[in-house]
C-alpha positions as CSV (number, residue, x, y, z in Angstrom):
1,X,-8.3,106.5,-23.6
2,X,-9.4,104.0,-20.9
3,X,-7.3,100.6,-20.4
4,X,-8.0,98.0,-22.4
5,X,-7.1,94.6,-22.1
6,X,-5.4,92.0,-24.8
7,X,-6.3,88.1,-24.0
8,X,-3.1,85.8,-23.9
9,X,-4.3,82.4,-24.0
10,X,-7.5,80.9,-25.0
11,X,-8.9,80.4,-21.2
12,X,-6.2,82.1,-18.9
13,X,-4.7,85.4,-18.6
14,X,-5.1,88.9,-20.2
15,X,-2.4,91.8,-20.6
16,X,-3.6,94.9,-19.3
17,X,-2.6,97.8,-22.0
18,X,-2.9,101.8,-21.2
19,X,-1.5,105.3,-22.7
20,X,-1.7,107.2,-19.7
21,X,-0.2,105.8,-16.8
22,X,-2.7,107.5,-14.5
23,X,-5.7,105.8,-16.1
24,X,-4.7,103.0,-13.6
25,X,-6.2,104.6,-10.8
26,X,-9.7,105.5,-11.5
27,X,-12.8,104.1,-10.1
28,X,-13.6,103.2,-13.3
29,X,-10.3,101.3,-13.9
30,X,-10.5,99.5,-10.8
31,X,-14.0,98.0,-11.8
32,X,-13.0,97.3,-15.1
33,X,-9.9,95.2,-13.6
34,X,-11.7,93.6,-11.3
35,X,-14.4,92.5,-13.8
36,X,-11.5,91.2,-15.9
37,X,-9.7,89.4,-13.4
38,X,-12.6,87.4,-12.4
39,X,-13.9,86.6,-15.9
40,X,-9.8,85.9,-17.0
41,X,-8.1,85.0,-13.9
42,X,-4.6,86.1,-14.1
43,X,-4.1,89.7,-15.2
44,X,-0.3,91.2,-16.4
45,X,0.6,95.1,-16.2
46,X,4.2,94.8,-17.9
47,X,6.8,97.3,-16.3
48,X,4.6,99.5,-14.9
49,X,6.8,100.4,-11.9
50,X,4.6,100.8,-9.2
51,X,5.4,102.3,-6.1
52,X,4.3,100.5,-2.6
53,X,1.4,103.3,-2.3
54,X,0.4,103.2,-6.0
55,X,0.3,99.3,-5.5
56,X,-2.1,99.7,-2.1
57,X,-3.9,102.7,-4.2
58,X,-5.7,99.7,-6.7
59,X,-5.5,96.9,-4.2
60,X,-7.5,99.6,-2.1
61,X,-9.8,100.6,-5.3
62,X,-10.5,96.9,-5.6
63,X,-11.7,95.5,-2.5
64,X,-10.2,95.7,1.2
65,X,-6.6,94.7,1.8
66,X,-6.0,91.8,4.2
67,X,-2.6,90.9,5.6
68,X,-2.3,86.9,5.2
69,X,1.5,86.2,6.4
70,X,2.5,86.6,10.0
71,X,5.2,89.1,10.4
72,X,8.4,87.1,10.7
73,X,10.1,89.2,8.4
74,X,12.2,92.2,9.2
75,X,11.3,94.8,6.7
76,X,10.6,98.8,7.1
77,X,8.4,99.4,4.2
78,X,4.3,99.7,4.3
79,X,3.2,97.0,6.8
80,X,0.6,95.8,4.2
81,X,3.0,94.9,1.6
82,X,4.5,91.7,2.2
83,X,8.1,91.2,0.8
84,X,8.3,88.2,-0.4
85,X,11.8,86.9,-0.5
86,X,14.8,84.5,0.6
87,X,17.1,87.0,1.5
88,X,17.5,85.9,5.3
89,X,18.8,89.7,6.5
90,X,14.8,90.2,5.4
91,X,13.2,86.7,6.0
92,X,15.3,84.7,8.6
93,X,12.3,81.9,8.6
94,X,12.1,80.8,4.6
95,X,10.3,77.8,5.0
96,X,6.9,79.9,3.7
97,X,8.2,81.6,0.9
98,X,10.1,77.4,-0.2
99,X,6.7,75.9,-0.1
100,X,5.5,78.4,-2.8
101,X,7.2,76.0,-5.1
102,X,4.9,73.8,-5.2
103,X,0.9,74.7,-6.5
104,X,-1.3,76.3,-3.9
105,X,-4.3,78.5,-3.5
106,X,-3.6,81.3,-0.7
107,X,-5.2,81.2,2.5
108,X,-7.1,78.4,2.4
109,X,-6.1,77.0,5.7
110,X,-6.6,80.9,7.3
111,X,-9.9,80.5,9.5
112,X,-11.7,83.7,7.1
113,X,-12.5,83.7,3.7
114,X,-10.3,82.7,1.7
115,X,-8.8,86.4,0.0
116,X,-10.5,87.4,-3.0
117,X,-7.3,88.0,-5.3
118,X,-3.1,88.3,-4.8
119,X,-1.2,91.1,-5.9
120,X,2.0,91.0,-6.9
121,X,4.9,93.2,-8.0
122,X,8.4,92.7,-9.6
123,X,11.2,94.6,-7.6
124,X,14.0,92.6,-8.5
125,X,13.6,89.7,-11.0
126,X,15.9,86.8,-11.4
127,X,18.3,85.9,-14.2
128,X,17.5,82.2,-13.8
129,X,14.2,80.9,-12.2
130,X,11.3,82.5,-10.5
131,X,8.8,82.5,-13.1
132,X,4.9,82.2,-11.7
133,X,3.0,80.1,-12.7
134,X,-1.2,79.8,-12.4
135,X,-3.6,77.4,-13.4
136,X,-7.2,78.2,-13.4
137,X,-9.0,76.1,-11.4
138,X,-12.4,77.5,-13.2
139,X,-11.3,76.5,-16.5
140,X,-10.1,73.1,-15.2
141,X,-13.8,72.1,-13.8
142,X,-15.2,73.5,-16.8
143,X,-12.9,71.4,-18.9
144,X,-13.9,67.9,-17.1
145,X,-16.4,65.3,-18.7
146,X,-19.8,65.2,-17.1
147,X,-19.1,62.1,-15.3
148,X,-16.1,63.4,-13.6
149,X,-17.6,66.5,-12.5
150,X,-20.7,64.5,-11.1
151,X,-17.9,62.3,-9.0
152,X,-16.4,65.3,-7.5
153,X,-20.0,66.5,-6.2
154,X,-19.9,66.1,-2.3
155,X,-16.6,65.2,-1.9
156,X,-14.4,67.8,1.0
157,X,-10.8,67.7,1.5
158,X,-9.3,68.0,4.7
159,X,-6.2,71.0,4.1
160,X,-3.4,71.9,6.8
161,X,-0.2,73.7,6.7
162,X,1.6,70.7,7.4
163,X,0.4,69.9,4.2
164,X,1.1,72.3,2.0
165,X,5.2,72.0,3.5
166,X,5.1,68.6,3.5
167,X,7.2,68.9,0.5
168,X,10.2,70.4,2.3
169,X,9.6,69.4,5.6
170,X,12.9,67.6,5.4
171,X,15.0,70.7,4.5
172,X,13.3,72.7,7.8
173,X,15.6,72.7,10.8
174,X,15.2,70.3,13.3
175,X,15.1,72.4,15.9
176,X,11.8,74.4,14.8
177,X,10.7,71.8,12.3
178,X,7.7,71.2,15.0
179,X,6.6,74.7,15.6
180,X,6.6,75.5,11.8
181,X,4.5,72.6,10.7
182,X,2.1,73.1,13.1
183,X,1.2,76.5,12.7
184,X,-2.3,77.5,11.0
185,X,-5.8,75.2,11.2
186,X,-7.3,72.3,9.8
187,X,-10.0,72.8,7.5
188,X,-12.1,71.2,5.5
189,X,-13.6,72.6,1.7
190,X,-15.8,70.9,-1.0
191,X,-13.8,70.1,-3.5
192,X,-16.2,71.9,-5.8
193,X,-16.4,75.5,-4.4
194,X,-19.8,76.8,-6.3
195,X,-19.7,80.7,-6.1
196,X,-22.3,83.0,-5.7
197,X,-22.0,84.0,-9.1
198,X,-23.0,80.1,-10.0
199,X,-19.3,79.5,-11.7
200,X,-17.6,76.6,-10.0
201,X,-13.9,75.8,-9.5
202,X,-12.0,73.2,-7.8
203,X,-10.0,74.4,-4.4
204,X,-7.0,72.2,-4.8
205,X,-3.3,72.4,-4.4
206,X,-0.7,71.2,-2.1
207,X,-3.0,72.4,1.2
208,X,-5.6,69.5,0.5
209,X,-4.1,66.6,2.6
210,X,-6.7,63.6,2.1
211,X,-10.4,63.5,0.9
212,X,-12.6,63.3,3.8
213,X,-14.6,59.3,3.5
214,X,-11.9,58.1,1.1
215,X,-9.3,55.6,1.5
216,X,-5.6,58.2,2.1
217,X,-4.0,56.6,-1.3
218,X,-6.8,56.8,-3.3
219,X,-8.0,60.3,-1.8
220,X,-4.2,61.5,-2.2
221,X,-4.6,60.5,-6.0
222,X,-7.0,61.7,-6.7
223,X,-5.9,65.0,-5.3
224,X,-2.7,64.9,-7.4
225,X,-4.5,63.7,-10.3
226,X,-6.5,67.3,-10.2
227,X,-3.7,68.9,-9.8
228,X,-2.2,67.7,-12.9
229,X,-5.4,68.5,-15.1
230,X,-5.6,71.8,-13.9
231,X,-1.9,72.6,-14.4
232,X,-2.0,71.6,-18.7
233,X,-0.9,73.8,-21.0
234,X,-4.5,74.6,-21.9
235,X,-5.6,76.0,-18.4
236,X,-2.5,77.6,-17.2
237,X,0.2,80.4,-17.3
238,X,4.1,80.7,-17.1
239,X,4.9,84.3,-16.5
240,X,8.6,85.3,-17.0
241,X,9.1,88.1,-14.5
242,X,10.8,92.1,-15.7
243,X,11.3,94.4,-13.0
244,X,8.5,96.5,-12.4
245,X,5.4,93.9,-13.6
246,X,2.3,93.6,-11.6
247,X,0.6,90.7,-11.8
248,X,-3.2,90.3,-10.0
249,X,-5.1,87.1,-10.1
250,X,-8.0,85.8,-8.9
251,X,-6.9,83.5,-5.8
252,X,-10.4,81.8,-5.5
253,X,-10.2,80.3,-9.0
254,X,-6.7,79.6,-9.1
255,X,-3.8,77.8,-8.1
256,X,0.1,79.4,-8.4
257,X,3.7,78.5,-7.6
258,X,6.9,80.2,-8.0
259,X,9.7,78.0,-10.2
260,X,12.7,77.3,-7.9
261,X,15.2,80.2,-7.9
262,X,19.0,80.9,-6.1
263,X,18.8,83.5,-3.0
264,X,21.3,84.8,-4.9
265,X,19.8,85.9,-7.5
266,X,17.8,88.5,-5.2
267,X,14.4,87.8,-6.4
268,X,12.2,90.6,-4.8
269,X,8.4,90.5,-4.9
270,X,5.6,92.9,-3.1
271,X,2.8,91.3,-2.1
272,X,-0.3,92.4,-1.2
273,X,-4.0,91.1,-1.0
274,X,-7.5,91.8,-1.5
275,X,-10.0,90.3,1.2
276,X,-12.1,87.3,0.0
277,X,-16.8,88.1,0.1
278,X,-17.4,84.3,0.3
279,X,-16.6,81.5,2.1
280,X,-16.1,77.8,0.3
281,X,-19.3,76.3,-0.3
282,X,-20.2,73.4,-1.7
């Protein structure tokens, strides 16, 4: 029997089900999940223990992989699959991985298209913390009154690392607080990113700095303000890591952030990514 897929809120999120494991790895499968993740947004394989090469096996299926975090980790594994952790003998810089906290779309500052979807998968899952959470920025849009939609139309957003770590910029060493903020470019979106499809989402999250022709409070407000719609209960998704989940959503119509978790606890993800077809347009 093919996969089939089990909805778990009203506008967020599926559960992908199978009976035979290998049914993951079709052509067919990989349409069928990347249909879903771009009508659903998130999408959750529970325990399905992948390997790094089964993992790059569907990422591959699915689109091409792109590699969107500079190496400053010291790992040994498949140089496609980021390991995304605070365990310093692995990442002595963790200033990346601590600004994950906080909502953000991935690569938006990255001078390419921003990548079509993130893959990621359980290795070691904490006993306290460390949940993800998404919020569909699709849904969000959707979800606005006429009026608020029409005020959004033409407005850009100016989005920077420095940014997106302004939230911990006071916890990054002073001796390389400079050189971290500073990495990465300064772009500017619409606020309303109108796919080729004709669907429309909001590219918010902790990146977007000010609104370009608006006054910094009032842009910065408004900014939050989205932020906070997007992130109800109605729109988004708390998922409770197991070991060996795989989680894939749709990074052009979503934001994510990790809850805050001990490096003690070990909390181990793979990461990998699927290249972005479109650039932000208005």
């Amino acid at each position: 029997m093919a996969i089939r897929f089990e909805d778990i809120k009203e506008f967020i999120g599926s559960r992908v089900l199978w009976d035979d494991r290998e049914d993951l790895f079709t052509p067919e499968a990989a349409r069928q999940i990347r249909a879903k993740v771009e009508e659903r947004t998130v999408l959750v394989f529970p325990e399905v223990d992948l390997t790094d090469a089964e993992q790059l096996a569907i990422t591959g299926a699915m689109g091409d992989k792109v590699r969107l975090t500079a190496r400053n980790n010291v790992q040994s594994n498949d140089e496609d699959v980021y390991q995304v952790t605070l365990d310093e003998k692995i990442n002595p810089q963790p200033e990346y991985v601590l600004g994950t906290f906080f909502w953000h779309m991935d690569g938006i500052t990255v001078d390419m298209p921003p990548p079509f979807a993130t893959l990621l998968s359980c290795r070691i899952a904490p006993d306290k913390g460390g949940e993800t959470e998404f919020a569909s920025t699709y849904a969000a849009y959707e979800g606005l009154p006429d009026d608020e939609k029409q005020a959004l139309e033409g407005l850009k957003a100016v989005h920077s690392v420095r940014a997106s770590l302004s939230p911990i910029a006071d916890a990054i060493p002073e001796k390389h607080r400079e050189k971290v903020l500073g990495i990465g470019l300064v772009k500017e979106h619409p606020l309303v990113w109108t796919h080729e499809s004709g669907r429309k989402s909001m590219v918010i999250g902790t990146t977007a700095d000010h609104i370009v022709g608006m006054e910094v409070p009032a842009g910065r407000a408004m900014l939050i303000r989205l932020q906070e719609w997007a992130a109800q209960p109605a729109f988004s998704l708390r998922h409770k890591w197991t070991k060996g989940d795989f989680v894939i959503w749709d990074n052009t119509g979503a934001m994510h952030r990790a809850i805050p978790y001990d490096k003690s606890t070990g909390r181990m993800m793979h990461r990998t990514s699927i290249a972005g077809t479109e650039a932000v347009a208005a």
